[in-house]
C-alpha positions, 0 to 999 in steps of 0.5 A, a space after each residue: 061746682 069748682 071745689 076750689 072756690 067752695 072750700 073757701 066758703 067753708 072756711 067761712 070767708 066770703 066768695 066775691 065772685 060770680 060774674 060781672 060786665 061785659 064780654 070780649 073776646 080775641 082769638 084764643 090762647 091770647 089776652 083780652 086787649 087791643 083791636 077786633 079782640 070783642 066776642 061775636 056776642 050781641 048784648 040784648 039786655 041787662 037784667 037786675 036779680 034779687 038777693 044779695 050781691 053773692 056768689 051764683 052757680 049752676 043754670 038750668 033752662 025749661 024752653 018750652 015754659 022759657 024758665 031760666 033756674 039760677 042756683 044763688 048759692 050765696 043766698 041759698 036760693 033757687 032764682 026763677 027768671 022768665 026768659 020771655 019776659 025779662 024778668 024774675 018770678 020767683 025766688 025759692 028759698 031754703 035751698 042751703 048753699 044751692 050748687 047744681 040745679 038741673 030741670 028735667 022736662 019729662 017730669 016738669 021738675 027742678 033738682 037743686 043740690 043743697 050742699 050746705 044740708 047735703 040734700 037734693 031738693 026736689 021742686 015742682 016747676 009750676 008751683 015753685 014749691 019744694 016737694 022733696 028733701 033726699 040726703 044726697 050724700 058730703 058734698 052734692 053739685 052737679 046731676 045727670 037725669 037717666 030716663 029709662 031707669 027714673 034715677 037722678 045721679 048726683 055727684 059727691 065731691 068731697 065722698 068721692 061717690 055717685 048718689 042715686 036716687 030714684 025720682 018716683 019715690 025720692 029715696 036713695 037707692 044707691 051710693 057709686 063709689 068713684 075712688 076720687 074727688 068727683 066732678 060734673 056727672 052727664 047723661 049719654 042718651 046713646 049708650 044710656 050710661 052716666 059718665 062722671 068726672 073722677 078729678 083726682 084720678 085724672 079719668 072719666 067713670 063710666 057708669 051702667 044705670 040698671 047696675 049702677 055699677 062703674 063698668 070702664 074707666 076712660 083715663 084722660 091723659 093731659 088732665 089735671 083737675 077734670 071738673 067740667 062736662 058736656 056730652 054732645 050726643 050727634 057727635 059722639 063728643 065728650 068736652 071735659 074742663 080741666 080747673 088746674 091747668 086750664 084746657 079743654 079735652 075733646 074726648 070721642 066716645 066711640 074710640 074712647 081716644 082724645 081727639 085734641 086739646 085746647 087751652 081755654 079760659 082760666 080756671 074753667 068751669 061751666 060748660 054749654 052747647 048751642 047744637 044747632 049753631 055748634 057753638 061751644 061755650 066754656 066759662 071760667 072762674 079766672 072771667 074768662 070765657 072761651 068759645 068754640 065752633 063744633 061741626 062735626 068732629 072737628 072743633 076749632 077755637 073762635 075766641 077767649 076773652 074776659 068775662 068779669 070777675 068769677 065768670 063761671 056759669 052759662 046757660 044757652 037757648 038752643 032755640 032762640 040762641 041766646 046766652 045767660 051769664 048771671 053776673 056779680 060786679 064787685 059792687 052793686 047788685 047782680 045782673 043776668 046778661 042776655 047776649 045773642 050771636 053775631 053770625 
């Protein structure tokens, strides 16, 4: 995820940045100061994690089994944390330069993209034991599951592909040339199609899963540097995180037109979607973090403020409501921050 802050790491500089403290918020479009500016967020705790205080990336939660994953791609490892109990159960390691984790409930597994190795690690989510190694192309980091065809669609940033793979038997069984650098890959459980981020080319790829071919390509007008996704399948709704110039798209699916645009957080990256609440959170690398209020079609921004420093991940319980932000003040240890709405 954000290729700009990971071609530093392969400079071989050290990445300061995931997350750190405390989250304010004011209306959007507007600095992080003054009266009223805090986020309708309640923080419930603050829970140390294990490692190295270096950079964390993609969350992925089981619900059901209240398991948070946490991709530590500084340690190149796959954190475990118990949502229920408030603490760390496992940490799997070998995981090289860990980017994307994704678990899929169907299977009971856990996905891990190792961009240091250019792998997809497969992991049993009872035993927390690796049980598959695929090659998954240059640069592998955000995935989708397809359901019906048991594929797994990895996006390949820097070879500017789709890897597939099919999950029973772990192999790769095809390559979806994109024509541009890749950004975050979702599944649309409506159309049964794969949509891909294709940054460079400033448009959205839509991809047929028994083919997997690319069958339309949406362009994105407004778009620069189109890396974040998040589609709402109830509202027919596609959010698209654009890194270079700071906006959020808000593109119907059913027209293939955008409805409107938002400047968000700077530098956005990660996006996650409380559906019963409607709530719409946009977290980026500059610490900042947007959200919004979806009903319906209708999307209208409630705050932007400053997260801490390389604010870019979160994941949301759309049960119990609550947030994860993993956290990397610029000293000290990491900490997971559990916030909840204030409605």
């Amino acid at each position: 995820m954000n290729l700009k802050a990971d071609r530093t790491l392969r400079r071989g500089l050290v990445v300061l940045g995931a997350f750190a403290t405390l989250f304010v918020a004011m209306p959007a479009c507007s600095s992080a100061s003054g009266p009223g500016s805090q986020l309708p967020l309640t923080t419930l705790a603050e829970v140390p994690l294990p490692g190295r205080a270096t950079r964390w990336d993609y969350a992925s939660l089981d619900e059901r089994h209240h398991l948070l994953f946490l991709a530590h791609l500084g340690d190149s490892a796959v954190v475990v944390f118990d949502t229920a109990r408030r603490n760390v159960v496992a940490t799997i390691p070998d995981v090289s330069s860990v980017h994307g984790v994704l678990y899929v409930p169907e299977l009971d597994r856990v996905y891990a993209s190792a961009t240091g190795t250019g792998e997809v690690v497969a992991i049993d989510a009872k035993t927390f034991k690796v049980a598959a190694r695929t090659p998954a192309g240059d640069y592998p980091d955000g995935m989708a599951y397809a359901p019906d065809v048991h594929k797994l669609y990895v996006s390949d940033e820097h070879g500017g592909t789709d890897t597939v793979i099919d999950v029973r038997s772990n192999a790769r069984v095809a390559t979806i040339p994109l024509g541009g650098e890749v950004g975050n890959t979702q599944y649309d459980p409506v159309t049964r199609h794969i949509f891909a981020n294709v940054q460079t080319r400033k448009q959205l790829a839509e991809i047929d899963p028994l083919t997997d071919k690319v069958i339309s390509r949406i362009n994105l007008p407004g778009a620069a540097g189109n890396h974040g996704l998040y589609i709402d399948d109830a509202s027919r709704l596609a959010f698209i995180a654009c890194e270079d110039n700071s906006k959020l798209l808000v593109l119907d699916l059913t027209s293939r037109k955008l409805r409107a645009t938002f400047d968000v957080a700077d530098d956005p990256d990660v996006l996650a979607f409380d559906a019963s609440l409607g709530w719409l959170y946009v977290a980026g690398e500059s610490g900042e973090v947007s959200i919004f209020k979806v009903t319906g079609q209708a999307v209208r921004p409630l705050a932007t403020a400053k997260l801490g420093p390389n604010a870019h991940v979160v994941a949301v319980d759309g049960t119990t409501h609550q947030a994860y932000f993993p956290l990397k003040p610029m000293l000290g240890t990491s900490k997971l921050r559990i916030t909840r709405p204030r409605l």
